[in-house]
C-alpha positions in Angstrom: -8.6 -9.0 0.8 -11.6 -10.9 -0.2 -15.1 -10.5 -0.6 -18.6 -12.6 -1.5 -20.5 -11.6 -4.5 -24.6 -10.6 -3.6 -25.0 -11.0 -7.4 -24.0 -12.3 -10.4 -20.4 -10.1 -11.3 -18.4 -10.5 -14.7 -15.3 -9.4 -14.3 -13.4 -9.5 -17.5 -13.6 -12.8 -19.4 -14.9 -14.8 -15.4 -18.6 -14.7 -14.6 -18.6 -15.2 -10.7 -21.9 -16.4 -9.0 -24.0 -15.2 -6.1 -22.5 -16.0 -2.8 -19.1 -17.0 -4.3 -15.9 -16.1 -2.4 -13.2 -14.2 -4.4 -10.1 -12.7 -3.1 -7.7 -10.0 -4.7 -4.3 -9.0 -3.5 -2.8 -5.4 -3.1 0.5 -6.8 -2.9 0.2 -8.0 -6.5 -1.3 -5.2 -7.4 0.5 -2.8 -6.0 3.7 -4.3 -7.8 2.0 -5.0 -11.3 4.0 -4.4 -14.3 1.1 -3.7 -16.0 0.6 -0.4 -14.7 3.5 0.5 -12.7 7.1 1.3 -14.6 9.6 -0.5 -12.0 6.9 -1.4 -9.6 9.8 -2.7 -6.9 11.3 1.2 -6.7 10.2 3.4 -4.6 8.9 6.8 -6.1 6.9 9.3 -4.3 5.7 10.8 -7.5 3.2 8.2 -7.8 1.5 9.3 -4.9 0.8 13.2 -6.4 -3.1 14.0 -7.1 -2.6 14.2 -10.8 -1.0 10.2 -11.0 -3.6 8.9 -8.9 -6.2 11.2 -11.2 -4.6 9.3 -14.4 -4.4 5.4 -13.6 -7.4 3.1 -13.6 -9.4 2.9 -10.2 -8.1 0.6 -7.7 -5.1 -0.1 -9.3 -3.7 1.3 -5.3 -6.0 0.5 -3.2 -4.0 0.2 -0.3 -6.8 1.0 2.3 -9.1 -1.0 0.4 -12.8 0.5 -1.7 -15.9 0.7 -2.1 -18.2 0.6 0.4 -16.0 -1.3 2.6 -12.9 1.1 2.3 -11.7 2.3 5.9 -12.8 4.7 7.0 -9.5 5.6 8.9 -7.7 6.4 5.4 -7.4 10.4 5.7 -6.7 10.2 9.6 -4.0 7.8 8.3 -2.3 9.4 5.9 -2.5 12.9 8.3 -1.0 11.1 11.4 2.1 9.3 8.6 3.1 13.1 6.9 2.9 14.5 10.1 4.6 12.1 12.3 7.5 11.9 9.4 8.0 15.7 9.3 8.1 16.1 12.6 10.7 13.1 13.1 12.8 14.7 9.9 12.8 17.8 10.9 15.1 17.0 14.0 16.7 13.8 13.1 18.1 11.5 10.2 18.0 7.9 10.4 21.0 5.6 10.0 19.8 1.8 8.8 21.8 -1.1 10.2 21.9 -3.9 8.0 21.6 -6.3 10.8 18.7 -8.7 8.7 18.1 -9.2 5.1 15.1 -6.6 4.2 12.2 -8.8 3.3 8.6 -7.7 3.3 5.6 -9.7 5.2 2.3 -9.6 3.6 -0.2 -10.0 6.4 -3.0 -7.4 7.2 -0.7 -5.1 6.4 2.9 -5.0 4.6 5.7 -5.2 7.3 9.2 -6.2 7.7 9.5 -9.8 8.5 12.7 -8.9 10.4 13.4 -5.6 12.9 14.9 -2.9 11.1 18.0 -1.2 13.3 18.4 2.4 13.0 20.6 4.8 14.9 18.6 8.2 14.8 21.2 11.2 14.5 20.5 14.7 15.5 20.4 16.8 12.6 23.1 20.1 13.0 
């Protein structure tokens, strides 16, 4: 993500001028040591009201902030629990190693390569 400063900003130790460009990555972020215990594993606890209400702002940011955050974020994450339940609830997904797993960074974080599954009713 980037953005251009209207004003002078310090951030930290950098004093960036009007107009400059400056770009920040969630993908580092979002996998910083610095904040995150094993940022590579997966844990949904991180996710729970009371860990986002104890880590600095915008250290997950992954629908950006600000005044420029989108404004799709809580349609979003509805139509993702929802669509997940309802998918678990009647079926379990096998993955087929077909491809190494290896994550894209574009717009948003994708696969690079499909990811097989064979969906399996649940009994």
């Amino acid at each position: 993500m980037g953005r251009q400063s209207t004003k002078v900003v310090e951030l930290g130790e950098y004093r960036i001028p009007p107009g400059a460009h400056f770009f920040f990555s969630q993908y580092v972020m979002h996998r910083s040591d610095d904040y995150w215990d094993e940022p590579e594993a997966f844990r949904p606890e991180r996710h729970t009201a009371e860990a986002k209400a104890e880590r600095p702002r915008f250290v997950y940011f992954p629908f950006g902030g600000g005044r420029r955050q989108c404004i799709g974020e809580g349609f979003a994450w509805m139509e993702g629990v929802l669509s997940l339940a309802t998918m678990a609830q009647k079926w379990r997904l096998e993955f087929v190693p077909r491809y190494p797993v290896v994550a894209q960074a574009k717009i948003t974080l994708r696969p690079k390569f499909p990811m097989r599954m064979i969906p399996h009713l649940r009994g």
